[in-house]
N, C-alpha and C positions, 0 to 999 in steps of 0.2 A: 170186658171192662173191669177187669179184675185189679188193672193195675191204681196204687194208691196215688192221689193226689191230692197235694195240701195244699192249703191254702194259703193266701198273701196274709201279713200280720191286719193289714187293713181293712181283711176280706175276717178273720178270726173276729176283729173289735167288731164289727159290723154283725157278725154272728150274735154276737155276744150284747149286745146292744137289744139287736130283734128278740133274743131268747130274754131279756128282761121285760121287755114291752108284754110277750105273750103272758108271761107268767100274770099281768094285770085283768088279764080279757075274761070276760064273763064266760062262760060253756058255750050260750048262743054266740058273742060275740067271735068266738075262736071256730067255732062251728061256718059261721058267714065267711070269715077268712078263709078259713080253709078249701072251702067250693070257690072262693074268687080266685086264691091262689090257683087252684086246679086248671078253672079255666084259660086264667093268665097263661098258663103254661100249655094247653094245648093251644092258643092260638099262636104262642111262640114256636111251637111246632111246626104247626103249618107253613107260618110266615117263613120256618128254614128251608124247607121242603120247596114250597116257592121260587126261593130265592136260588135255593141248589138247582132246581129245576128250571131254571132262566136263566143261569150261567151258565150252566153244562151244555144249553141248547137241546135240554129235552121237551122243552115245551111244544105243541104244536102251532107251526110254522115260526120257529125259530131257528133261523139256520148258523150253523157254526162260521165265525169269523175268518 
């Protein structure tokens, strides 16, 4: 995953938007983000994993179409 990828101008403002929010947030309240964030993301994980794993028909007994 070496290779570079940028971003849309809409996805940079949106950056840049969050990066001023954070800059307001207490140490706790950036600390609570940050563990929600975490989580958020490994359930996004999951949920791909899942979902790659029910289309591919790895699942058990899911049989290929």
């Amino acid at each position: 995953m070496n290779q570079s990828v940028e971003l849309s101008m809409e996805q940079e403002f949106s950056l840049r938007s969050f990066a001023d929010q954070v800059q307001h947030m207490s140490r706790e309240q950036a600390q609570d983000f940050l563990v929600n964030l975490y989580k958020q993301m490994m359930i996004k994980e999951t949920m791909y994993k899942h979902f790659l794993k029910h289309e591919w028909g790895l699942e058990p007994g899911t049989k290929f179409s």
